[in-house]
Steps between C-alpha positions, in 0.01 A plus 500: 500500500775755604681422160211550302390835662918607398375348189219748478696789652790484208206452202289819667866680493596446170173531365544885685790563369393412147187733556775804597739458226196449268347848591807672490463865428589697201613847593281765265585799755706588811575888548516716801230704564763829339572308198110442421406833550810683324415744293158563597356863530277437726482725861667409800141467642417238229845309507435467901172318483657239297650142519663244319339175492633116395234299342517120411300380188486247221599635154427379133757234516386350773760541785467737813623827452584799732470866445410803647283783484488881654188544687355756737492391865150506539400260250846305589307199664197446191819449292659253663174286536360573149872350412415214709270419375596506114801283600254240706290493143808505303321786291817605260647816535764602234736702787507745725748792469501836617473727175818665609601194271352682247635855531128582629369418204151335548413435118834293519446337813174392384675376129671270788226361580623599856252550834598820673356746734674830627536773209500865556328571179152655350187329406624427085368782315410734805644714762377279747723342769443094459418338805859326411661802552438445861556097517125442526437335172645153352496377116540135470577310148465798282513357190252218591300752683500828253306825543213481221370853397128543392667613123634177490864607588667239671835553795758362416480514169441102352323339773172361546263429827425113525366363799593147394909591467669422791600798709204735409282589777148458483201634749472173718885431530621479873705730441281811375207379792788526770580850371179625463386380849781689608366827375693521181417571171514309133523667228341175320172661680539828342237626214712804362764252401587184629854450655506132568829522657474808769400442862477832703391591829459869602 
């Protein structure tokens, strides 16, 4: 009996150590909080209230990747469930990069295909202050979640909405419920446009 509960011990061990080196994470992002806001123009005020954030999630290939993402504090704790819970349903996310990757540049980050928050910019074709600007706002998948305009224009440029690709989000997807519960906003409600991949809470 004693040898076969060693037995056991040594099969539940390896088995373990198999599950570890199986999930082994690949590395999408790992600044310092001064390195992912570099740059910016945003107030002291503004750069104060925020935080840098590591998230865990499942990518297109399949293996567990691990980014990060500039959020205000207040909303801090929504982000790090709403990323538990895409990595629990293994909902793909492309990555997750601060767009000081990208120089700033949202219409490139979003090329990417790359989930970001914190962006001290304006509402696109207004004067507006985006609720980005102040690390209350998300995008997630971009390109598998573009901004449709009622002309028929279409951010980014190329892409399509289809609930039935992997990655896109739809109305009754864990994820957008647990955001919405929370208070936030989806643009994929919106009748002015719909911005499938924008999550705001003001």
């Amino acid at each position: 009996m004693i040898r076969f509960s060693i037995l056991i011990f040594i099969i539940i061990a390896v088995l373990q150590t198999y599950f570890v080196q199986s999930q082994e994470v690949i590395i999408d992002s790992e600044m310092t909080f001064e390195e992912a806001i570099k740059g910016t123009k945003a107030p002291k005020k503004i750069i104060d209230s925020l935080t840098l954030v590591d998230v865990e999630y499942f990518s297109f290939d399949g293996k567990l990747h691990r980014g990060q993402v500039v959020v205000n504090i207040a909303v801090k704790d929504d982000v790090i469930e709403a990323f538990k819970i895409i990595k629990e349903q293994k909902f793909p996310v492309q990555k997750v990069i601060p767009i000081v990757k990208y120089d700033w540049d949202d219409n490139e980050s979003m090329e990417q295909n790359n989930t970001s928050a914190f962006n001290y910019r304006f509402v696109a074709g207004t004067e507006r202050l985006s609720h980005h600007a102040t690390g209350r706002a998300i995008d997630i998948n971009p390109r598998n979640n573009p901004v449709i305009y009622n002309d028929g224009k279409i951010s980014p440029k190329g892409c399509s909405y289809n609930p039935n690709v992997k990655g896109t989000l739809k109305n009754d997807f864990q994820p957008v419920t647990f955001f919405k519960s929370n208070g936030w906003r989806w643009g994929g409600d919106w009748t002015s446009l719909k911005d499938y991949h924008h999550f705001d809470k003001p």
